[in-house]
N, C-alpha and C positions, 0 to 999 in steps of 0.2 A: 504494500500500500504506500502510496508515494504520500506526500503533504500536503497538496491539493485534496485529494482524496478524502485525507484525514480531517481537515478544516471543511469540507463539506460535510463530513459526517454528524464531525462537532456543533455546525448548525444547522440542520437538522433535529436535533436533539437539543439545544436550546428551544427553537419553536415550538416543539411539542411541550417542552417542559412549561415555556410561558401560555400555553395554553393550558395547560392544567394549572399553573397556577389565578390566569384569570379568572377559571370556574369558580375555582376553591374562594376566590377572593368576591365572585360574584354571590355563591353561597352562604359566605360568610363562615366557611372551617378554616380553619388553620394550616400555614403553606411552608411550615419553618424546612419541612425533611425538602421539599421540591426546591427552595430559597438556597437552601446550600448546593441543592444539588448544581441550580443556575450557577449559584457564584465559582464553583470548581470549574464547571465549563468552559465559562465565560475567561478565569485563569490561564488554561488550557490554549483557549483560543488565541490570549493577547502573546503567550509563550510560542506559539507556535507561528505566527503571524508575523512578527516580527524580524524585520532583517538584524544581523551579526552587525554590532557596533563598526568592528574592520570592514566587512563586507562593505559597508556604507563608505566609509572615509576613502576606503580607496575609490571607491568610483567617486568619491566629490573632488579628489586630489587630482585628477589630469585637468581639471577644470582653472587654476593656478597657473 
C-alpha cells in the first residue's frame, strides 16, 4: 500500500466516523470513544501528509 492509498483510507474513515458522531450529537448520546477515535486519525493524517522538513528546503534552495 503506497501513501496515497493510505491517506485515502484514512479519510475515509474520518467521514464515517464524523458521521457517526453527528448522529450521536444529533441524539444527544455521548461521542467521547468516536472523539478520540477522530483525533488519532486526524494525527495520522497530518503525520503522514506532511513533507520531510529536508525534502522541503532542498527544493526551496535552487530557488537562491
Amino acid at each position: 500500500m503506497n501513501r496515497e492509498q493510505y491517506i485515502k483510507i484514512i479519510e475515509k474513515e474520518l467521514h464515517s466516523i464524523n458521521k457517526v458522531i453527528d448522529m450521536k450529537i444529533l441524539q444527544g448520546v455521548e461521542y467521547k470513544k468516536e472523539a478520540m477515535n477522530h483525533k488519532i486519525l486526524q494525527k495520522k493524517m497530518r503525520q503522514h501528509s506532511r513533507k520531510n522538513f529536508l525534502n522541503r528546503f532542498i527544493t526551496v534552495l535552487p530557488q537562491f
